[in-house]
PyMOL commands that place a pseudoatom at each C-alpha (Angstrom):
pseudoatom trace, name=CA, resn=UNK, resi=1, chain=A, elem=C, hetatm=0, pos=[59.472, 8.527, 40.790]
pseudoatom trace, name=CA, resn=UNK, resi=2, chain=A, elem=C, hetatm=0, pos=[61.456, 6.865, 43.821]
pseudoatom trace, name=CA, resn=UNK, resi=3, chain=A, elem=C, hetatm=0, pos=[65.043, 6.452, 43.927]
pseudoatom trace, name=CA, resn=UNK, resi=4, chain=A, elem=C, hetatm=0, pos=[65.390, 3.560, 43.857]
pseudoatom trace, name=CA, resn=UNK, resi=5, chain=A, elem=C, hetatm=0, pos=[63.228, 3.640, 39.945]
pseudoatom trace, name=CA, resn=UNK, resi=6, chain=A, elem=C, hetatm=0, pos=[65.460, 6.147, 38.821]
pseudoatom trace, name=CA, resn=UNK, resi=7, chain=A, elem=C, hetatm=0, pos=[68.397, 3.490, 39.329]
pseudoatom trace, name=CA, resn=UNK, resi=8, chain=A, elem=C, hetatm=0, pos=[66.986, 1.146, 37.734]
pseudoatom trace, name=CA, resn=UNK, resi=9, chain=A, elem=C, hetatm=0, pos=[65.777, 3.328, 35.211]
pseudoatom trace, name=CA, resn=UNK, resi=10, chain=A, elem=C, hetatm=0, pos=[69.417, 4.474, 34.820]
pseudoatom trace, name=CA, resn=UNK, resi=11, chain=A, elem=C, hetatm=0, pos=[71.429, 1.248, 35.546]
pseudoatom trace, name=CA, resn=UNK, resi=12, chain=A, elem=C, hetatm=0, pos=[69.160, -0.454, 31.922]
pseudoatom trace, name=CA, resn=UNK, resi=13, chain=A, elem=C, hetatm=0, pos=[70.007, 2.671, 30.201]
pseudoatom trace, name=CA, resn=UNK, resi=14, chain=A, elem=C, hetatm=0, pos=[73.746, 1.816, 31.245]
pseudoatom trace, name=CA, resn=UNK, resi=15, chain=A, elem=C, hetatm=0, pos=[73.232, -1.343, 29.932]
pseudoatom trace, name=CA, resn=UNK, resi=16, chain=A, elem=C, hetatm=0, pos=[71.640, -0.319, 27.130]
pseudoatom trace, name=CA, resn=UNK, resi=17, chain=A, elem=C, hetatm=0, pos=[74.525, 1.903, 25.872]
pseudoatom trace, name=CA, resn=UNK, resi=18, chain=A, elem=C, hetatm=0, pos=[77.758, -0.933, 26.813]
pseudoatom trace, name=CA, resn=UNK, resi=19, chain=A, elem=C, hetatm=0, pos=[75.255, -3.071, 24.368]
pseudoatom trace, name=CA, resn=UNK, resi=20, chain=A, elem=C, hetatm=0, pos=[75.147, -1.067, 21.970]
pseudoatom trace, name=CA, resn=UNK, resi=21, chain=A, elem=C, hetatm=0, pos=[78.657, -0.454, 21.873]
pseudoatom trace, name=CA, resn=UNK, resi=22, chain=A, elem=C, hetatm=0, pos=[79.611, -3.997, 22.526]
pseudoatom trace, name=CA, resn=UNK, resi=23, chain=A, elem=C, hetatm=0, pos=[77.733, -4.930, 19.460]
pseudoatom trace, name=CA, resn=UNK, resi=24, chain=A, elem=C, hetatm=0, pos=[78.964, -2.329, 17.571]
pseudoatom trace, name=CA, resn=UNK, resi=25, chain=A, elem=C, hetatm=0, pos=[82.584, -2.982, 17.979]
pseudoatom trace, name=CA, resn=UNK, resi=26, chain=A, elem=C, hetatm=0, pos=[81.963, -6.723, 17.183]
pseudoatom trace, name=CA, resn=UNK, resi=27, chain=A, elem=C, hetatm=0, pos=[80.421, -5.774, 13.973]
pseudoatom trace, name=CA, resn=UNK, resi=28, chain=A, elem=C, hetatm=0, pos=[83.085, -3.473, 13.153]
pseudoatom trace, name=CA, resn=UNK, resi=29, chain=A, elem=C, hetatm=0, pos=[85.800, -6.547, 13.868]
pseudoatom trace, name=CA, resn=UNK, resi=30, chain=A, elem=C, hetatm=0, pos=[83.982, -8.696, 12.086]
pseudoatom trace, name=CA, resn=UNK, resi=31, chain=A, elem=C, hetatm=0, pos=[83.371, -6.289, 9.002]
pseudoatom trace, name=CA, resn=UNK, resi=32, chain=A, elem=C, hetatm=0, pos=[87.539, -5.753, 8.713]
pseudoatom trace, name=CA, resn=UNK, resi=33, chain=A, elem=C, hetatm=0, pos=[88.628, -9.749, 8.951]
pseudoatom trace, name=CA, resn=UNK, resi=34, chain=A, elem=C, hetatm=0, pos=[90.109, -10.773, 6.062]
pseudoatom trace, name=CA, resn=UNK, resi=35, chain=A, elem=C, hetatm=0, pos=[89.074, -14.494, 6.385]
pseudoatom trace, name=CA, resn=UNK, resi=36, chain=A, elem=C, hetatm=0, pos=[85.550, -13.288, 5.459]
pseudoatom trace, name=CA, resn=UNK, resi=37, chain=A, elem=C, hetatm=0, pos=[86.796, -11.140, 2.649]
pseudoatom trace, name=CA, resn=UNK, resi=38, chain=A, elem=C, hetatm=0, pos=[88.566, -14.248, 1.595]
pseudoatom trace, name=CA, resn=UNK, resi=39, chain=A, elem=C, hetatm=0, pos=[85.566, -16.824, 2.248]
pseudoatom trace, name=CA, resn=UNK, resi=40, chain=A, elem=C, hetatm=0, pos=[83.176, -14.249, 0.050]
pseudoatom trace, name=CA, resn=UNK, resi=41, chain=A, elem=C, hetatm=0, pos=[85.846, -14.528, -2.531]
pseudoatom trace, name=CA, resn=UNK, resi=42, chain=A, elem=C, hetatm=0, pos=[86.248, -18.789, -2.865]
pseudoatom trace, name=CA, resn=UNK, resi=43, chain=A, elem=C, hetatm=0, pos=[82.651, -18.864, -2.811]
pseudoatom trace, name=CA, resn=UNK, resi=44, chain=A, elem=C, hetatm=0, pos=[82.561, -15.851, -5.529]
pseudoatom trace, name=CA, resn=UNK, resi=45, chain=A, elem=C, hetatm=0, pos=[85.246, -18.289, -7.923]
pseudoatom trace, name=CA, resn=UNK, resi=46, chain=A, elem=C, hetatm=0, pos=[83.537, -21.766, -6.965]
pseudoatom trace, name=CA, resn=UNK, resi=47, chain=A, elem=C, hetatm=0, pos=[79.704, -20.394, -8.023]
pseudoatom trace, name=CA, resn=UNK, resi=48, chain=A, elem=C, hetatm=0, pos=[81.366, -18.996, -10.907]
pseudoatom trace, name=CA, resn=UNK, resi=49, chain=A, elem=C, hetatm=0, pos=[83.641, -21.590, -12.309]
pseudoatom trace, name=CA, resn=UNK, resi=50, chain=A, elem=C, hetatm=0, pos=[80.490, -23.905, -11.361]
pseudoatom trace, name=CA, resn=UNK, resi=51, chain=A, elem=C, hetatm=0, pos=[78.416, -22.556, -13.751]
pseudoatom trace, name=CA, resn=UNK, resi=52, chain=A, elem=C, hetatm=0, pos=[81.176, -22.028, -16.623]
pseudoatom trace, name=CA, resn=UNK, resi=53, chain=A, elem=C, hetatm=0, pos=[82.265, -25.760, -16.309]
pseudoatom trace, name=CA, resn=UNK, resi=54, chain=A, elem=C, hetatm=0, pos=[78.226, -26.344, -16.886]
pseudoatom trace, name=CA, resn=UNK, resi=55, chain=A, elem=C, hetatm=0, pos=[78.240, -23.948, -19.702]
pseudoatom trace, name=CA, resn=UNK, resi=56, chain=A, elem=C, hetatm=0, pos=[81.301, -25.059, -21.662]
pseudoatom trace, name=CA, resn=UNK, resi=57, chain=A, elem=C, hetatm=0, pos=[79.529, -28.722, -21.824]
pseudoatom trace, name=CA, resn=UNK, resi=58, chain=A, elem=C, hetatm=0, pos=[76.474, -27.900, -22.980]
pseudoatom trace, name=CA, resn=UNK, resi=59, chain=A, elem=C, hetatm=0, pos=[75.677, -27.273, -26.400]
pseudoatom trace, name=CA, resn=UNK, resi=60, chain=A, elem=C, hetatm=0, pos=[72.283, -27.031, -28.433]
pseudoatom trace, name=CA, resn=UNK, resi=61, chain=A, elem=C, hetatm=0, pos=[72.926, -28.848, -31.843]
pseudoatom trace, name=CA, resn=UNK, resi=62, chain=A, elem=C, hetatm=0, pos=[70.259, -26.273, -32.765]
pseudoatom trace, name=CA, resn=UNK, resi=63, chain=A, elem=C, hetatm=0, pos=[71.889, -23.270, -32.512]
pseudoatom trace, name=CA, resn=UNK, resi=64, chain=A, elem=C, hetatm=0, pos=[75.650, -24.106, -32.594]
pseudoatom trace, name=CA, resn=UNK, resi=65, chain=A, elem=C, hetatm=0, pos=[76.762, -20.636, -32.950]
pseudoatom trace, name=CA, resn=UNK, resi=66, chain=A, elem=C, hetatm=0, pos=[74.607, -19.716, -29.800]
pseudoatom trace, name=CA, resn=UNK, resi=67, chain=A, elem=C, hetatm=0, pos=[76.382, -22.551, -27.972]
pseudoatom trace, name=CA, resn=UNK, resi=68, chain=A, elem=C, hetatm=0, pos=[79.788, -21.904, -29.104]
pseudoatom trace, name=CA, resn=UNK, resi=69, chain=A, elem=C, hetatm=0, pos=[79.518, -18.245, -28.828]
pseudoatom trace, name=CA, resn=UNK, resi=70, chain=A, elem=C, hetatm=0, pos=[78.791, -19.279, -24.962]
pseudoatom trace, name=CA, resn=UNK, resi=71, chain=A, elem=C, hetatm=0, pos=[81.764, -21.102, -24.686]
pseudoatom trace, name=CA, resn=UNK, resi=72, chain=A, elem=C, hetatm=0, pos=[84.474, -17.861, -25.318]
pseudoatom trace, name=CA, resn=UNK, resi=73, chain=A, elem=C, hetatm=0, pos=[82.337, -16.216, -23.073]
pseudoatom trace, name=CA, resn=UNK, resi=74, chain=A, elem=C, hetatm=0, pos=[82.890, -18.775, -20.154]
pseudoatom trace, name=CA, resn=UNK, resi=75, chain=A, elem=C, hetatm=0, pos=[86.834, -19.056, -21.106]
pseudoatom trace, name=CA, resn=UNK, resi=76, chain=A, elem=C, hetatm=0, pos=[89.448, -16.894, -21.674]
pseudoatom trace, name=CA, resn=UNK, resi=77, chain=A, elem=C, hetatm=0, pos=[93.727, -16.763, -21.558]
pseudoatom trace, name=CA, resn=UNK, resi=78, chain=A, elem=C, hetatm=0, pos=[94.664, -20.314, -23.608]
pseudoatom trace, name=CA, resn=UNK, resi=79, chain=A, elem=C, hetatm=0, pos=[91.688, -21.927, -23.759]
pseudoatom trace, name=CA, resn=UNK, resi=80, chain=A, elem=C, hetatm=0, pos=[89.572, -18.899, -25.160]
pseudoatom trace, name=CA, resn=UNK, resi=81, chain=A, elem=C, hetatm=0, pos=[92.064, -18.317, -27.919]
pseudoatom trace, name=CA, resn=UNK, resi=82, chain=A, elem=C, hetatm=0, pos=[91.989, -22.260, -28.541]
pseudoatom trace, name=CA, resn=UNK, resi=83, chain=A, elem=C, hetatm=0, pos=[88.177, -22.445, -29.099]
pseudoatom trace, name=CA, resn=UNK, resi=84, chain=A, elem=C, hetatm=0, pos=[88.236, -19.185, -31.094]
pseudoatom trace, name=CA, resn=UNK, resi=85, chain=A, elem=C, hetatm=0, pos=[90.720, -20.377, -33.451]
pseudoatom trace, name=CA, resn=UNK, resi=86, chain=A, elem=C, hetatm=0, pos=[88.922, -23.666, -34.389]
pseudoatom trace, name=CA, resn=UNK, resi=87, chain=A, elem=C, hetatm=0, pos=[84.888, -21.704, -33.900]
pseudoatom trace, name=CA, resn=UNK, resi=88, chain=A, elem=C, hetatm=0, pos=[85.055, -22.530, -37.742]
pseudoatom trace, name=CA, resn=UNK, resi=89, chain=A, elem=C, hetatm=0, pos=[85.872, -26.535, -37.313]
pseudoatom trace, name=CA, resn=UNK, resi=90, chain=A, elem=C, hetatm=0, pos=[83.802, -26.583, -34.351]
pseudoatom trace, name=CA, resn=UNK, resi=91, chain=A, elem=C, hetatm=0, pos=[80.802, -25.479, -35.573]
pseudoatom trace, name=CA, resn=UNK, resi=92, chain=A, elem=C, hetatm=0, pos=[81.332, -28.027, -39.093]
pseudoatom trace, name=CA, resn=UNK, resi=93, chain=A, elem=C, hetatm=0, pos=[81.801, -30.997, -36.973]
pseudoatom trace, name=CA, resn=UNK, resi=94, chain=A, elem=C, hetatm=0, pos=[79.523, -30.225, -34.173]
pseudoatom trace, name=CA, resn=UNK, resi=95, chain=A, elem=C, hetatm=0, pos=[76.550, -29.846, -36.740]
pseudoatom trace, name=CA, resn=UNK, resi=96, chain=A, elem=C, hetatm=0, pos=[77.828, -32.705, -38.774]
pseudoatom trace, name=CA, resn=UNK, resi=97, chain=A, elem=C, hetatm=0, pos=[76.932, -34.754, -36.025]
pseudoatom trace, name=CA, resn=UNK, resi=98, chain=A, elem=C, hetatm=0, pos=[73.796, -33.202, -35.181]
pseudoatom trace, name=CA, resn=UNK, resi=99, chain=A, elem=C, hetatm=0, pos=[74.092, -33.876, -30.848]
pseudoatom trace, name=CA, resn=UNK, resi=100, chain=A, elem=C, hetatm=0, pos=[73.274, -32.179, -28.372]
pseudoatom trace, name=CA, resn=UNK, resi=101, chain=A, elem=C, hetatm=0, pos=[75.047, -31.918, -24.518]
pseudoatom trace, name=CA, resn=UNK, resi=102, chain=A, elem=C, hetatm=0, pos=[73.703, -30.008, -21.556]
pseudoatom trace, name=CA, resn=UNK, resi=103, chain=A, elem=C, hetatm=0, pos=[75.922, -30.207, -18.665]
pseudoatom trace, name=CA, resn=UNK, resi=104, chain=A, elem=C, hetatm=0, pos=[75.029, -30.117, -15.092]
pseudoatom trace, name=CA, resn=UNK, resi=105, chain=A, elem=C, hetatm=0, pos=[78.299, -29.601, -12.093]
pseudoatom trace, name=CA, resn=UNK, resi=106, chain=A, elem=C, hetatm=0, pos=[76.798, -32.264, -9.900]
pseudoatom trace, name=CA, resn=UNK, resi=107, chain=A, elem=C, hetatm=0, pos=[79.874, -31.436, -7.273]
pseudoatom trace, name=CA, resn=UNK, resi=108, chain=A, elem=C, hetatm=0, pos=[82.920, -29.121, -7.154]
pseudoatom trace, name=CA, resn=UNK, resi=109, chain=A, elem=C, hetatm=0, pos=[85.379, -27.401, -5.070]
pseudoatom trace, name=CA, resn=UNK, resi=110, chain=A, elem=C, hetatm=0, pos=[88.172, -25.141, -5.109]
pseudoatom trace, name=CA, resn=UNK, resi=111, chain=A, elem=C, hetatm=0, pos=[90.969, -27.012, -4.339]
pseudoatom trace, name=CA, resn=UNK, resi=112, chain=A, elem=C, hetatm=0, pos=[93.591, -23.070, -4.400]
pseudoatom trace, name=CA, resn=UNK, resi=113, chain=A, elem=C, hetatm=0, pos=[92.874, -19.718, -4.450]
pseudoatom trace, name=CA, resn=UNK, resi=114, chain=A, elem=C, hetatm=0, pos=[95.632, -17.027, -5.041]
pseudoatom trace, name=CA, resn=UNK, resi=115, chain=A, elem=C, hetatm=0, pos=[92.601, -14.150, -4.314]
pseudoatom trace, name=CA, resn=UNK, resi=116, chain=A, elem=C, hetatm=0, pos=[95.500, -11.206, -4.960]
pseudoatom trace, name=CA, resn=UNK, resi=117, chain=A, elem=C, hetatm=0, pos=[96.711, -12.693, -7.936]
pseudoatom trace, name=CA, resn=UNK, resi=118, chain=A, elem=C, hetatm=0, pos=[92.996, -13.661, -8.839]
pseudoatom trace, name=CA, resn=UNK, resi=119, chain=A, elem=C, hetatm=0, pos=[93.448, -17.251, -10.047]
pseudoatom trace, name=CA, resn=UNK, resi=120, chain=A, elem=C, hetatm=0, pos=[91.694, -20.514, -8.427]
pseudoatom trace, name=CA, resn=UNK, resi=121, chain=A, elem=C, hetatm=0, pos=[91.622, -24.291, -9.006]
pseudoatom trace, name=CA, resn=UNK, resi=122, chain=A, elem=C, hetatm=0, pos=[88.784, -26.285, -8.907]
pseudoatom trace, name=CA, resn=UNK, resi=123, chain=A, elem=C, hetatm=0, pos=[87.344, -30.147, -9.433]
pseudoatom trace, name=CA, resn=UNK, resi=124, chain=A, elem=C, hetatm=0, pos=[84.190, -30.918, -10.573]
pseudoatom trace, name=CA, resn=UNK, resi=125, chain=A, elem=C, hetatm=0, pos=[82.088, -34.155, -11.941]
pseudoatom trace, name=CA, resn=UNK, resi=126, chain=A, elem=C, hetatm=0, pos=[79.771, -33.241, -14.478]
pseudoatom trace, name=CA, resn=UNK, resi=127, chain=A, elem=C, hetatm=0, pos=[76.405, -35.149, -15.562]
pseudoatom trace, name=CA, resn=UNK, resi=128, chain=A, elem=C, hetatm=0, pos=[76.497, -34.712, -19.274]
pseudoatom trace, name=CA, resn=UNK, resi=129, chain=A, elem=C, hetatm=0, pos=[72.868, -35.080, -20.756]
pseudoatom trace, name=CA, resn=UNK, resi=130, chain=A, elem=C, hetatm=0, pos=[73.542, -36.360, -24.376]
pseudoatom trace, name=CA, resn=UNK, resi=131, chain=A, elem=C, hetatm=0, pos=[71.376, -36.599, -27.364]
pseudoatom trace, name=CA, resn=UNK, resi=132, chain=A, elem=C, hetatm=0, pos=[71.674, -37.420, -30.467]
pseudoatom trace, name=CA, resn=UNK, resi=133, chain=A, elem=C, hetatm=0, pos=[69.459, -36.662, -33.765]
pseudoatom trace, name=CA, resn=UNK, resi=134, chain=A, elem=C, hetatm=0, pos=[67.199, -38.871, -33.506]
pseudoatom trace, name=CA, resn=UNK, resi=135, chain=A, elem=C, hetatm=0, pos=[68.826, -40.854, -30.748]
pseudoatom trace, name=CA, resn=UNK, resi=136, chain=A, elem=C, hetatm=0, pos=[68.216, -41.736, -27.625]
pseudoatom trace, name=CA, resn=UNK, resi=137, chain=A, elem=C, hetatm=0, pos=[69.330, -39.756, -24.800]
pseudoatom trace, name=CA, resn=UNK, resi=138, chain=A, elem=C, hetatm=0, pos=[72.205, -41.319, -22.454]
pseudoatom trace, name=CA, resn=UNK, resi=139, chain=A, elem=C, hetatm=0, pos=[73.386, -39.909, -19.893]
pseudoatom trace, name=CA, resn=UNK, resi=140, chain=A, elem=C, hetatm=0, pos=[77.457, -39.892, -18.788]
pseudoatom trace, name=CA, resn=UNK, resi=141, chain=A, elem=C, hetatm=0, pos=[79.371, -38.947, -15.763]
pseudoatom trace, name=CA, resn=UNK, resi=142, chain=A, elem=C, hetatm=0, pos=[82.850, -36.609, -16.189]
pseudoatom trace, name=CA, resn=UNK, resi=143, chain=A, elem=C, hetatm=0, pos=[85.269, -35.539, -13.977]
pseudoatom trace, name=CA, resn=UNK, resi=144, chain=A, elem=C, hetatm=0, pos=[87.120, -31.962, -14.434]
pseudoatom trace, name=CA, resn=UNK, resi=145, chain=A, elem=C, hetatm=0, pos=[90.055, -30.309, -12.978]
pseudoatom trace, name=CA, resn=UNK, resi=146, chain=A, elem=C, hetatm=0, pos=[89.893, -26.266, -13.999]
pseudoatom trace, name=CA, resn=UNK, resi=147, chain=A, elem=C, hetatm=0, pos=[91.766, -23.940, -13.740]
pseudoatom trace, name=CA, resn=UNK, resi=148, chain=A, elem=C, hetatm=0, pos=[90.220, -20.063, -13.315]
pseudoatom trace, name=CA, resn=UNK, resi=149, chain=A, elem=C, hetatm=0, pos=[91.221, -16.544, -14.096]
pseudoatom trace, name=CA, resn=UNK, resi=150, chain=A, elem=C, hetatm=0, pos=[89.428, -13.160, -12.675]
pseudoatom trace, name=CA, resn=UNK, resi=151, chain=A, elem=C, hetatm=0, pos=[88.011, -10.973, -15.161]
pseudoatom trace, name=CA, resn=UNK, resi=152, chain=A, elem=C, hetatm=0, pos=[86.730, -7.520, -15.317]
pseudoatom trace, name=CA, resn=UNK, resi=153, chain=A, elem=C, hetatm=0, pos=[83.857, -9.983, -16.647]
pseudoatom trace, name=CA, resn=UNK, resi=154, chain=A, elem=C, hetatm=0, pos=[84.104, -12.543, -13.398]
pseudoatom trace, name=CA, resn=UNK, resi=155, chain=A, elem=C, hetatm=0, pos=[85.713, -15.324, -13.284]
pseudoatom trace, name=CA, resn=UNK, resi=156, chain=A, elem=C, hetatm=0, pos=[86.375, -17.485, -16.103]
pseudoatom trace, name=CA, resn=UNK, resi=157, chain=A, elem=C, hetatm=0, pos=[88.096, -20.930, -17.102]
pseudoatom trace, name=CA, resn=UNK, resi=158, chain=A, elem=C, hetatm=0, pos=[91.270, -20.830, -18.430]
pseudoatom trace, name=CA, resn=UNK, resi=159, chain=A, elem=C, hetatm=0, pos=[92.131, -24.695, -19.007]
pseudoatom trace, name=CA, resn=UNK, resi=160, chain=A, elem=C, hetatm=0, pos=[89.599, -27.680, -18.560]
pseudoatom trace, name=CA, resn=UNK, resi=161, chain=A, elem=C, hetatm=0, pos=[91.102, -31.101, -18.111]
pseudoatom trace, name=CA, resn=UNK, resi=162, chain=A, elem=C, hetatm=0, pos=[89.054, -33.979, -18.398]
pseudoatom trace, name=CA, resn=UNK, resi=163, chain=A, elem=C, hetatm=0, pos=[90.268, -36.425, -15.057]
pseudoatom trace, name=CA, resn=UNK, resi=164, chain=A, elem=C, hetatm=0, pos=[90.792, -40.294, -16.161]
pseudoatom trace, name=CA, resn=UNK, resi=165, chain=A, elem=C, hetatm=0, pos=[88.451, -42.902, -14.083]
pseudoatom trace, name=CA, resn=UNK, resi=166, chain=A, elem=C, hetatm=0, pos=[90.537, -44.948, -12.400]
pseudoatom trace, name=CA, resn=UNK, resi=167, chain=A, elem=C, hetatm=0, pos=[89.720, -48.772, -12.611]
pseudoatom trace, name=CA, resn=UNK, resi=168, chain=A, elem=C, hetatm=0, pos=[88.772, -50.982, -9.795]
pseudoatom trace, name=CA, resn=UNK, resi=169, chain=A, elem=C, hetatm=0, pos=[91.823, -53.276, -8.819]
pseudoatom trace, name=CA, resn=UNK, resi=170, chain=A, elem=C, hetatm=0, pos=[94.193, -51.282, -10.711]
for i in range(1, 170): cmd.bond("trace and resi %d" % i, "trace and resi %d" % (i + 1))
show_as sticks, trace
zoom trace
């Protein structure tokens, strides 16, 4: 082996090594920064509170207790001891008049996030698939504001607001 392959041999080795540790210590910086912490965390809350939104307008006329029992599972805080309270009502009137709903988040986003205090806001417009007993199925367009607790369980919806359409020219 000349010298001058040994150097060379030695100086990629070099190079090699600062690499290596370059790479590492990027890694390692990026590993400890909050904002990704924090970025894992709204997208943790918005997937969530995406699919509870979906889940608290959709019910099978079918199997109402199913669908109702799905419901307190996807709230909790004011809203879960609302729907508990009327389950009873609920479950009369929804059967009574025998329609289904399957709702599908079409858009949202988080519009705060406390992460340490674990509670987020979010919008969302909802396609609500509707069908009655022997109906025909319509389709109608709903706009949310929620707003969502962490759980041991995930996160869940604590209040759902319906938001009004505004009219044109108004």
């Amino acid at each position: 082996m000349t010298t001058r392959t040994k150097v060379l041999s030695l100086l990629a080795v070099v190079v090699a090594v600062v690499f290596c540790a370059v790479s590492g210590w990027v890694y390692w910086q990026a590993h400890q920064d909050g904002s990704l912490r924090f970025a894992a965390s709204r997208d943790a809350a918005l997937a969530a509170g995406r699919e509870r939104v979906a889940e608290l307008n959709t019910l099978d006329v079918k199997d109402t207790d199913s669908g109702l029992a799905q419901w307190l599972d996807a709230s909790t805080g004011a809203l879960h001891d609302k729907l508990a309270a009327t389950r009873a009502t609920d479950r009369t009137t929804l059967t009574k008049a025998g329609t289904s709903a399957r709702g599908t988040v079409t858009d949202a986003a988080l519009t705060a996030l406390d992460d340490r205090a674990g509670t987020a806001a979010m919008i969302a417009t909802v396609q609500v698939a509707i069908t009655p007993r022997g109906g025909t199925a319509t389709t109608d367009r709903k706009r949310f504001t929620a707003t969502l607790a962490r759980t041991p369980d995930g996160w869940k919806v604590t209040a759902l607001s319906a938001v009004p359409v505004g009219k044109e020219g108004a």
